[in-house]
Phi, psi and omega in degrees: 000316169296338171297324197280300181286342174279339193300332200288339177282330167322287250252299210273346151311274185337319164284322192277356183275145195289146172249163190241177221306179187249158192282171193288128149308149172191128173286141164303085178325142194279349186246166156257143181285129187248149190287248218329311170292324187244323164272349164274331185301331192285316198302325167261358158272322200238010179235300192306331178325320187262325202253081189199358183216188183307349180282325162320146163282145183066010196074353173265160220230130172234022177264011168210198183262318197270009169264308183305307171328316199310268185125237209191170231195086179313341152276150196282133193254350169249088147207124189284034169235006171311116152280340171232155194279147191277173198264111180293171220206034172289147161257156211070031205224263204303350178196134188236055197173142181310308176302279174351300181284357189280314188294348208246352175109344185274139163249160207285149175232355271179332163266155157239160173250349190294192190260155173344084167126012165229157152209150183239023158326159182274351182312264213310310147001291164309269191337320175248023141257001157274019176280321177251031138216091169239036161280129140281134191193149203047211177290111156267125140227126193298313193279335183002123173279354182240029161334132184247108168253106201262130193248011177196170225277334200284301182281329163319319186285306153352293206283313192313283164000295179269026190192098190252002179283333184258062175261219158226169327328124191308108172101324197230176223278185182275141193294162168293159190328264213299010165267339179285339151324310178294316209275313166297327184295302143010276171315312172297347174253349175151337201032063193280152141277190182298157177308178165278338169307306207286002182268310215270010175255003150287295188243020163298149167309134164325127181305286160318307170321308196322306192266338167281324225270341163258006153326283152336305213272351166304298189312297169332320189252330168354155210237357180280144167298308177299344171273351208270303205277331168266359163256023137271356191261329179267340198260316160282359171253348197251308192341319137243058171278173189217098194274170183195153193229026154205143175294342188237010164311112198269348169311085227217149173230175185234088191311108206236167156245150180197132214274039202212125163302031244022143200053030186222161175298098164339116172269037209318126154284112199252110164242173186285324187238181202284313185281003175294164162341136153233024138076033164211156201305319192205131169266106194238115174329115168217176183234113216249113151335128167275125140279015196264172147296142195242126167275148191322303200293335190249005193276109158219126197244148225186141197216102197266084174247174185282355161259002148295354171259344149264350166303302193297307173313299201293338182295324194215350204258309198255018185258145155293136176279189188272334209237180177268108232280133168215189203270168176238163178256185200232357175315165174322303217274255254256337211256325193275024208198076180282007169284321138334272191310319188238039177311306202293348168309153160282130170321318191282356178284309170272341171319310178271024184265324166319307204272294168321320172237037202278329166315315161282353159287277211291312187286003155278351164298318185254015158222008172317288170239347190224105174313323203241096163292334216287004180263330172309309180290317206295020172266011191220129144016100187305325165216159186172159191253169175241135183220158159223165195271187202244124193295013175244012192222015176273067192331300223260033152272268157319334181208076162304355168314304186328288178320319175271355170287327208249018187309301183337299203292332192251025163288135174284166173275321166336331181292340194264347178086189167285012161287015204300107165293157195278340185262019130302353202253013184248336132279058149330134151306277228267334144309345201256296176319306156301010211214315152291278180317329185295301177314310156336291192311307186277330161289317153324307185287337183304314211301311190290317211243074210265348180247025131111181187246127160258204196293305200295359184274328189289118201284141200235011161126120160232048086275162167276008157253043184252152178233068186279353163232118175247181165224162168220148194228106165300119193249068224357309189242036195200173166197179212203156168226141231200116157320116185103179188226128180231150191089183179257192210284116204269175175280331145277152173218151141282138138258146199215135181258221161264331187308326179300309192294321184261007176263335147282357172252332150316286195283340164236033175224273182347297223279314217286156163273120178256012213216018190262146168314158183304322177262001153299322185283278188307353169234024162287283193350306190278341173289312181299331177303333201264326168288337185283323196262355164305297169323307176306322157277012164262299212291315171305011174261346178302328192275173183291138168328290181295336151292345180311293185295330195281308200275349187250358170295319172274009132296358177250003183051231169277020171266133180303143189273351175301288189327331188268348149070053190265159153247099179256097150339135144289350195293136167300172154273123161271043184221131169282109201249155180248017180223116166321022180204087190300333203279304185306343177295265186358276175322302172319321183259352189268338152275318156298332207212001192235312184314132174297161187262003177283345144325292187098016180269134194225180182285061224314109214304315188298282244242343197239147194228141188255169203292163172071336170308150187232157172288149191291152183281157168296171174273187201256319165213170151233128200251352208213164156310310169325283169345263195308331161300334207274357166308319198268329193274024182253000124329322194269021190245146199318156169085011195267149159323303151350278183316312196272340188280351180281292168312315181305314209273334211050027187249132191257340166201132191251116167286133188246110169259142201232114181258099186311193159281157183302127179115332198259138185290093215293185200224129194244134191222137178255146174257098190262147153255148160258093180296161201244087170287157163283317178205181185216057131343282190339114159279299191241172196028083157292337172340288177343315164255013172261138160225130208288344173307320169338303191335173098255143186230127155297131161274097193260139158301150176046200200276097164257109160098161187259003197239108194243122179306297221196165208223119139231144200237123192202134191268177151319274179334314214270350198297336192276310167328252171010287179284332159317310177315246174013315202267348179248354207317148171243146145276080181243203188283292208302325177301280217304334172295293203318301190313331182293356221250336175253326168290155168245092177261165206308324159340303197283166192283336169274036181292322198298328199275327179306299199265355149268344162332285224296296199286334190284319163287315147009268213274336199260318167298324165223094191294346206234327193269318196289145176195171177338086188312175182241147169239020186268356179229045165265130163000118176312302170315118197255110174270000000 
């Protein structure tokens, strides 16, 4: 009888289990299809844009043959409730074989079972059923946490079913006849990859390359303790750099360790963070070619040329060290702690290597190991400037003693691996640590700086690629770093001094795990809130005594100023100000008048109102390029239609093409909003603290950040329309048609030709730097 009865449940699951599609006919091109010429340029104007980082759905990577190959991977690489650390899943790291990546959960997206003249992958599968639904209707989100990743023809039929509208590309119109062409015939043939020529002329070293890369590697390898020890100190800040050996080089490598010496085949060591253990008798620095598509967000780019190879000699090879140079070990306690690790370095060496190269330092805080961000970011501001202090006014410069009393004090939670237990996080060790070295840190500087830091404390630069002022712009769950000062006057400003500079780069590039516990990710999170109010408390000692506490109290809204864990000095300012509006005074005069002008940084022409500036009126007409930003920005100031149309769409940065008249060159403006958090504290409900009145949007020239919400496309003519909208917009029927007429949402059917334009100028404004946008955050909504 139970026998009777399970069958019968059986029988009835069964029927009831979803099936799956049935396969595509597909003629056999009479030819071969070859990936490189011809299916890969399709995968990347239309798959990688979403499928190319830790961030891809489903894990899958389409920016190479062996990520397609790889396939998808029901596991999740963002969830910030992990009790345990996930088994990382880089690809070119962690496995290097089909079979390999088979043992790790991933399945073929990309085979077929089907019979001759059919194939049913699941790639193709998507693909022809948006081909035969490509209207978009309703929500997309790509990033989802309840992503449905289907590993078999059952669950594929499932998921279609209950979503039928969710074919690929997600959300956006269906590729064309003959790309879709390309892309079966491929498949229907085997979805072989490149030859073995074209793989090893893919991932061979560049010819031109050969003679810079073994120069490096010489340097790199070099058999003296002092060279061994400034190439792990330069290999742990570089690891994810996209290196190029010319500045105007389209070539980019990847500094790796390996246990095969130069001329020998790469043994790659693969650990989770740069300093770990790599668990062999000798390790050697090489440089293995990127061969992926190479995308914006993961695009930062180091340019190892010959006067960088005379910097790095003056910086660490020819100075006396503070110590006799000897070798370091890889324990926690020393290897997670570079106050440690690298005493014997002189501080100010490393302090100007940091300096020298502070852009690229800060993206990797802000664009670095976690493609999908926003639990990372919301610890930081929506826009704010970086200023840093000048290594002759750096106590832990002039007196490295400071560093080795206080080492204890400056250990990271990074020391704990990606295992940090949660019930530490209610007596933090490294909070209690951090809170003592920051008071340290500022009664020290009172004792010394007893008539205060004037303009001259700020390091200001000495080449004209040098970067002493940055900006940054937070795009709610993604962010951008910036040469300059860009945008108008924010309400935060940093100062970073060194002990400040590498312990943000330590704890959240080095040391963080993306692939790390709830509670590692939760005492990074908390640590960094605490390194955000240090900048913030550098920078306020440049201002007058009596305002210090008032001005970092309104950055916190209602958080108690006890709460904000501040250390505020008696050291004075040493600069006398003559206006009741110290910071903009400051930022003015430290620009106009202390920054060399061989820098180039200037004010941003758009965007920044100088005290007593009113936002600009529309124009009367437009003759100029000028005309139409002071158009958009006189639109752009809080309470505008502009603003809320913004907030409606959930979009935090838009690209705008403005289409001249023929002959004249159109004109491209990223739109940011700056949202007005009250304090950015917060772990959960951030809503709480945003208020849209607040809001603003910056007009920027060209390309800003890598993940852009929305597309607008506007002629000359249409420019008075456009802004009249933006500055009257109603929800009304006849407003939402006009807007429909200049947005481009993931719906319309000319969406592909928008954004390649869009990708395409892209790439032509900035050849070496520029790389693939991400589309996994364009306006949810499918009209």
């Amino acid at each position: 009888m139970r026998f009777l009865l399970f069958s019968l449940a059986l029988l009835i699951l069964t029927a009831c289990a979803p099936k799956a599609p049935p396969p595509v006919a597909i003629q056999t091109p009479t030819r071969t299809i070859d990936y490189l010429s011809e299916v890969k340029p399709v995968l990347d104007r239309r798959c990688v844009v979403c499928h190319s980082c830790y961030n891809s759905p489903c894990q899958l990577k389409l920016s190479s043959f062996e990520g397609a190959d790889r396939g998808a991977s029901k596991k999740k690489v963002y969830n910030s409730m992990r009790l345990k650390t996930m088994d990382p899943t880089r690809l070119f790291i962690d496995a290097d074989s089909t079979a390999g990546w088979r043992k790790k959960g991933f399945f073929s997206v990309t085979e077929s079972s089907a019979d001759s003249g059919f194939n049913n992958s699941f790639m193709l599968e998507l693909l022809n059923h948006k081909m035969r639904h490509p209207k978009s209707s309703g929500s997309y989100h790509p990033e989802a946490e309840d992503l449905t990743c289907a590993e078999n023809g059952s669950e594929l039929g499932g998921y279609l079913e209950k979503h039928p509208n969710g074919g690929m590309p997600f959300g956006f119109p269906p590729l064309k006849k003959e790309e879709f062409n390309i892309i079966a015939g491929w498949l229907v043939q085997g979805a072989h990859g490149p030859t073995p020529d074209q793989q090893q002329a893919l991932t061979a070293p560049a010819k031109k390359d050969l003679a810079a890369i073994q120069r490096w590697e010489d340097f790199f390898n070099a058999g003296d303790i002092k060279h061994a020890v400034t190439a792990r100190y330069l290999y742990e800040h570089l690891f994810l750099a996209h290196i190029t050996f010319d500045a105007t080089g389209k070539t980019f490598y990847e500094l790796i360790r390996s246990r095969t010496p130069p001329g020998k085949p790469i043994d790659l060591v693969a650990t989770v963070r740069p300093y770990d253990d790599p668990l062999a008798d000798k390790v050697y620095y090489r440089f293995r070619r990127i061969h992926s598509t190479i995308v914006y967000k993961t695009h930062m780019v180091f340019t190892l040329d010959n006067d960088e190879m005379v910097r790095l000699q003056q910086l660490f090879i020819k100075p006396p060290w503070q110590d006799k140079p000897h070798g370091i070990g890889y324990d926690p306690e020393v290897s997670a702690n570079p106050f440690v690790a690298f005493a014997q370095i002189p501080v100010r060496s490393r302090y100007q290597f940091l300096l020298d190269h502070a852009h690229y330092i800060i993206m990797t805080f802000i664009r670095g190991p976690v493609c999908r961000g926003q639990i990372a970011l919301n610890v930081i501001p929506d826009h704010f400037w970086v200023m840093f202090l000048d290594p002759e006014f750096d106590l832990s410069v002039r007196y490295p003693a400071f560093l080795r009393v206080h080492q204890d004090d400056l250990k990271m939670p990074i020391e704990q691996g990606s295992l940090f237990p949660i019930l530490d996080l209610i007596n933090n060790p490294y909070y209690r640590a951090i809170q003592h070295f920051f008071k340290a840190r500022q009664d020290f500087y009172a004792a010394h700086y007893y008539q205060g830091l004037g303009y001259g404390a700020i390091w200001r630069g000495n080449r004209p690629g040098d970067s002493p002022l940055l900006t940054v712009y937070r795009h709610f769950d993604s962010a951008s770093s910036h040469k300059g000062i860009l945008g108008e006057l924010p309400r935060t400003m940093w100062l970073i001094d060194y002990p400040l500079f590498e312990r943000i780069y330590y704890a959240l590039v080095a040391g963080f795990d993306v692939y790390g516990t709830m509670g590692h990710q939760l005492a990074i999170r908390l640590y960094m809130d605490t390194l955000r109010v240090e900048a913030e408390s550098y920078f306020l000692e440049f201002m007058p005594v009596d305002v210090r506490k008032n001005m970092l109290q309104s950055w916190y809204g209602k958080i108690s100023y006890r709460d904000i864990h501040a250390f505020q000095t008696t050291m004075p300012s040493g600069i006398t100000f003559s206006t009741r509006d110290p910071k903009r005074e400051f930022i003015e005069q430290l620009v106009g008048k202390w920054i060399p002008k061989s820098i180039n940084i200037r004010f941003d022409p758009i965007n920044y109102l100088h005290a007593g500036e009113k936002y600009p009126p529309l124009p009367e007409k437009y003759n100029s390029r000028e005309d139409y930003l002071q158009g958009l920005r006189s639109v752009a100031r809080p309470g505008t239609a502009f603003v809320r149309l913004f907030n409606n769409y959930n979009a935090n940065l838009a690209y705008l093409r403005i289409r001249m008249p023929k002959g004249k060159k159109d004109i491209v403006a990223s739109l940011v909003v700056n949202r007005w958090h009250d304090n950015v504290t917060y772990l959960f409900g951030e809503k709480g603290t945003l208020d849209s009145s607040k809001d603003r949007i910056d007009v920027l020239k060209g390309f800003i950040g890598s993940y852009p919400n929305y597309f607008f496309d506007v002629t000359v003519a249409q420019m008075p329309d456009f802004l009249d909208l933006l500055e009257n917009m109603q929800d009304t029927p006849e407003d939402i048609a006009r807007l429909k007429q200049y947005g481009v949402n993931r719906s319309r059917e000319d969406f592909w030709p928008h954004y390649d334009w869009l990708q395409q100028r892209f790439l032509q404004d900035q050849p070496v730097r520029a790389g693939i946008f991400d589309l996994n955050r364009y306006y949810f909504h499918a009209d």
